[in-house]
C-alpha positions, 0 to 999 in steps of 0.5 A: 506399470510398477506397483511393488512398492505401492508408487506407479512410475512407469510412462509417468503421465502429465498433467496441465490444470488442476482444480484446486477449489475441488480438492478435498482438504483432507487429501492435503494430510496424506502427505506431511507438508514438510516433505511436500515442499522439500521434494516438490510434490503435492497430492491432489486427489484420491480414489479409494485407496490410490492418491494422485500426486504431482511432481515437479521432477519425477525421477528424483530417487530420493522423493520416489523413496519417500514416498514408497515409505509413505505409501506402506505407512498410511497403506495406499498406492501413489500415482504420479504425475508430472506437472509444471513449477506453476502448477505445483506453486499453485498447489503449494499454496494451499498449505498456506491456506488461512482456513487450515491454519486457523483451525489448527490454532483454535485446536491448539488453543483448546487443548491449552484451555483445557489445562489453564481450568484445570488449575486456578493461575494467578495474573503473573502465570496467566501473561506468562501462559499469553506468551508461550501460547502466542510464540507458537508454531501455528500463532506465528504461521497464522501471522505470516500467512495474513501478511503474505495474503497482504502483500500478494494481494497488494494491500497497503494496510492491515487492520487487526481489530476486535469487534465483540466476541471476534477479531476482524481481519481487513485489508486495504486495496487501492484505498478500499478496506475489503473484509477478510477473514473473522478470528476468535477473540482468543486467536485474535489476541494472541495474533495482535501479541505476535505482532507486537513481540516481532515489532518489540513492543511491551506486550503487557502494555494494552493501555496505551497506543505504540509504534513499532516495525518489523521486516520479513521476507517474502520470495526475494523481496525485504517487506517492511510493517510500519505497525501501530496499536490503539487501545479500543473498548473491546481490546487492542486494534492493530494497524500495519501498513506493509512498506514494499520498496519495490512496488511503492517507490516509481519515477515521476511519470510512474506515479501520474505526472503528466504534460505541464504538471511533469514540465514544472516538476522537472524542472523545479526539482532540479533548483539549487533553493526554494521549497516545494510543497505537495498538499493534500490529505492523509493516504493520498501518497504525498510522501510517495511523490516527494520520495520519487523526485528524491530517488531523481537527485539522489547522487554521490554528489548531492548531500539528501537528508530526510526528517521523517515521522516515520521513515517509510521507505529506506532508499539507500544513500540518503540519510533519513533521520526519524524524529521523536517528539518524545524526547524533544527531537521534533521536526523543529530541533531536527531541522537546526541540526540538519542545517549544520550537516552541510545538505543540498537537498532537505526533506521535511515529512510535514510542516506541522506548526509555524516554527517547522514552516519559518525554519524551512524558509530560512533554509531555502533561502540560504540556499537549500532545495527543500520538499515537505508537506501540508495538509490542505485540500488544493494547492492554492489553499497552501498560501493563505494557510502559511501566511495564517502560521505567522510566516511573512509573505515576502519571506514566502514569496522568495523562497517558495517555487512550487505548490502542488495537491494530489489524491489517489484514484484507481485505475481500471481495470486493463482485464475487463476495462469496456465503454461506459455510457455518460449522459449528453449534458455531462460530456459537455459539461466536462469538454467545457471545463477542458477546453479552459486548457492549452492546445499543447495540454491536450495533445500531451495526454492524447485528448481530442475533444472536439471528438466525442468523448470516450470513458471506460469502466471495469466490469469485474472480473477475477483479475481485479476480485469483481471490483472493475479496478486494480493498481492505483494512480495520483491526480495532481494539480501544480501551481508554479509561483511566477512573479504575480503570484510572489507579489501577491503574496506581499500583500497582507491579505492574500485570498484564495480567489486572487491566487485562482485567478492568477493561477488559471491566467498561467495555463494551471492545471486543477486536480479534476481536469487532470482526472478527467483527462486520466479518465478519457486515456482510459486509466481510471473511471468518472466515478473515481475522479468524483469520488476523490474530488467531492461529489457530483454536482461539479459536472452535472448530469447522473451517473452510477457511483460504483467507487466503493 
């Protein structure tokens, strides 16, 4: 074996799994970072004075060269060993260890804390101080980390927030906010000023609420962060919410459009006017849904417009308009232009007021496909609510094609997915409910319930961080308005319990059989589906509320 020159190459070993919770940060230093992923090596263990280190390619003179100087730099002796790109990533990805980085912005900040008292600054030289501190290498990298850990770890949400002598760092899951990590308050403020330098807000301006966006890249992904600020009591929270195209935006039967409810929309969705409305609450993914059916019609041949607050999602070759109320461009003046831009197909992000909701009628019926949202909790809850904005019910019942209502679930986890025990009188209260639907219904999702009936629950494991979940699906319900239900609408009280009636006569679909149906395939849990559609009490019996 070759020792002159302190790096040993001869009959160079390799090695498959490296523990790399039981590496000692320390031996991370020996080597600059810089040079450990420009050449593809990382150390990982050191024994008195020999440090073992992992390379990608071993024969690349440059690096052996490097590291020869090295070893008579800091007087140690390299063992090197040969080890696959995954295994070296894995190790890369320490350098970027949220811990490390943090600690280094805290030194930083301590050493320019130590100046700032050394000498009394006035309030102009103390924001000058917050901006040279907060462009910092470590400020900046701190800031990049979090938001890589966001999208590795497919979180939808980011919240930045002070909490006494502290900031908290959250991410959202699959709808669920997990804790993950705690910032000094110094650190914390100069985060939440990074932000808002990358998103172009007035950094001295911790009064008010703004909204800003920036992008970044992650390995060959463009990431997009929708960014908001609240002024709190203890300081400044920030919110991001992190815009991956590529894992945000799917086809219809990608989001959890199943048997009648994918029959309807694929077939309503293809009209040439009418509006279709998806229901539901804030987060449940409506615009999710409405960008789906956009991705189907997006052609050369069809003019899409958008009115959007705000754009979530750039698709490319629909033009989408933000709107801004604070100059007068609201969904309302948005919409007049719209109609003199000669569309096919017009997106309205919400109907927030009756004259929104009058200007998107009077679209569909001269002969636009129109999609929008409300926010009801049911799909037959959306008529009345229109006819209480002062819309007339025979301009409604012409125009309107399709009501549906979603919320989002999690789905099981495929790792560590196993049967789950339910009580005798919970099942057959649960094959009543399903068995008010059609043949044809069943067979689609692959249900039988005259067999005994089958649901799964994760058991945690590390694939799913011992949550029993991992990914997210949409449960829906989809009202098709037919005739009886247009000559419903007619009439000048229109109630909740006619349209039900009416709606369950054509073969509809509600929301918590669509769950339960998801839950025997396997795909989310019983407690997901009570969790979304307000409690227990629906479908008798006890069980375990594990949802979060």
């Amino acid at each position: 074996m070759e020792e002159n020159g302190t790096v040993m190459t001869a009959k160079i070993p390799r090695i498959d799994s490296i523990d790399t919770n039981s590496i000692n940060r320390s031996v991370l230093h020996i080597i600059p970072e810089e040079t450990v992923r420009k050449y593809r090596l990382a150390p990982f263990a050191k024994e008195e004075s020999v440090v073992k280190v992992a390379m990608e390619d071993p024969h690349d003179i440059q690096a052996l060269n490097v590291l020869r100087f090295l070893a008579r730099k800091e007087n140690v002796e390299f063992d090197v060993f040969v080890a696959e790109k995954s295994l070296l990533d894995s190790l890369l990805k320490m350098y970027d260890s949220t811990e490390e980085i943090l600690k280094d912005v805290v030194d930083t900040f301590k050493e320019e804390k130590e100046n700032i008292e050394s000498q009394e600054q006035e309030k102009k030289s103390n924001t000058l101080s917050e901006i040279t501190s907060i462009q910092n290498a470590p400020v900046a990298k701190l800031v990049d980390v979090i938001s890589k850990h966001a999208i590795d770890g497919k979180a939808s949400d980011i919240h930045i927030e002070p909490i006494d002598d502290e900031y908290r760092v959250r991410f959202r899951v699959d709808g669920i906010l997990h804790s993950s990590l705690s910032l000094p308050k110094d650190v914390g403020k100069a985060v939440v000023a990074r932000i808002k330098i990358l998103s172009n807000l007035k950094i001295d301006e911790k009064r008010k609420p703004q909204d800003g966006r920036f992008r970044m890249e992650s390995d060959t992904r463009r990431i997009d962060f929708r960014v908001s600020t609240l002024p709190v009591l203890e300081g400044e929270k920030v919110v991001l919410r992190v815009l991956d195209k590529n894992s945000g935006l799917g086809d219809m039967k990608s989001l959890g459009l199943m048997g009648r409810n994918f029959r309807i929309f694929n077939k309503r969705i293809y009209d040439p006017y009418g509006i279709i409305l998806i229901t539901g609450p804030t987060g449940s993914g409506k615009s999710t849904t409405l960008y789906a059916f956009l991705k189907a019609l997006n052609k050369v041949t069809t003019n899409i417009i958008t009115l959007e607050d705000p754009v979530e999602y750039y698709l490319d070759g629909i033009n989408q308009s933000q709107v801004r109320p604070e100059i007068g461009y609201t969904f309302a003046s948005g919409l007049r232009s719209i109609l003199r831009q000669d569309p096919n197909v017009i997106m309205v992000g919400e109907i927030r007021d009756s004259e929104t909701a009058e200007l998107s009628i009077h679209a569909a019926l001269t002969g636009h496909l129109v999609f929008s949202t409300l926010h009801t909790n049911t799909a037959i809850g959306a008529i009345p609510r229109l006819i209480d904005m002062g819309l007339e019910g025979f301009l409604l019942a012409s125009s309107l094609k399709v009501v549906a209502a979603q919320r989002l679930v999690r789905r099981v986890c495929e790792k560590c997915k196993g049967e789950e025990h339910i009580p005798k009188d919970m099942q057959e209260n649960i094959r009543k409910k399903l068995s008010l639907l059609e043949e044809e219904d069943l067979k689609q999702y692959g249900v039988d319930i005259q067999k005994p009936l089958v649901f799964y629950k994760g058991k945690g494991c590390e694939h799913c961080g011992g949550s029993g979940y991992k990914g997210r699906l949409a449960i829906y319900e989809v009202l098709e308005v037919d005739d009886v239900i247009s000559s419903l609408m007619v009439k000048q009280h229109v109630s909740d319990v006619e349209i039900e009636k009416q709606a369950i006569a054509q073969g509809m679909m509600f929301m918590k059989q669509d769950g339960f149906l998801k839950a025997l395939q396997g795909q989310t849990t019983l407690a997901e589906i009570e969790r979304v559609t307000e409690g227990k009490a629906s479908i008798g019996g006890d069980m375990d509320d594990d949802a979060g």
